[in-house]
N, C-alpha and C positions, 0 to 999 in steps of 0.2 A: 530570506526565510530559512531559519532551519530548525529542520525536520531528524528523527530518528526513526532509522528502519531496522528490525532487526537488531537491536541496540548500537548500530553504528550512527556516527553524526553525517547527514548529508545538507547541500547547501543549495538552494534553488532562488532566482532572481525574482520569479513573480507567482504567483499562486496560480494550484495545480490542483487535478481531480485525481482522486485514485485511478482511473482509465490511464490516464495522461504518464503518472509517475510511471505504472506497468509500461508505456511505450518506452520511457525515458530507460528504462530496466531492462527494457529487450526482454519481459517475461510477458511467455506466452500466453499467460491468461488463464491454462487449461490446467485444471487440478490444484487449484490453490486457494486457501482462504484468508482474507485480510481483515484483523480486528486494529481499530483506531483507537487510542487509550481506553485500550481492554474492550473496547465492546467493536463485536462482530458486526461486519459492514455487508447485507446482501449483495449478491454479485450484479441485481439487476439497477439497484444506485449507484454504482461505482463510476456512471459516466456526470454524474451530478454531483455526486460527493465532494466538496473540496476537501483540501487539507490543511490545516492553520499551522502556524509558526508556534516551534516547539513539541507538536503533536507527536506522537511516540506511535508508530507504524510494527506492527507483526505480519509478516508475509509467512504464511505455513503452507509447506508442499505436500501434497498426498504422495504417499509414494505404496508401490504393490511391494507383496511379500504378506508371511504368517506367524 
């Protein structure tokens, strides 16, 4: 399966939930929003959500400052 995060190509053996790919990512989970071809994925589907082959992933970080 491959997948686009962030506009890079990644390449995965078997399908995955967005929870899942976050472990594979070593990201922590905390302050970030993830939209799946364009559309925003609430954080409490994320453990259900799968991700299809080809699917085009946005990971956005909050970050502080003014």
């Amino acid at each position: 399966m491959t997948i686009w995060i962030n506009q890079k190509k990644h390449h995965y053996n078997d399908s995955i939930t967005i929870f899942q790919l976050l472990k594979l990512l070593n990201n922590n989970k905390s302050g970030i929003a993830i939209a799946v071809n364009n559309n925003v994925i609430p954080k409490n589907k994320w453990d259900a959500f799968y991700i299809n082959n080809e699917d085009k992933i946005t990971i956005i970080t909050a970050t502080q400052g003014g």
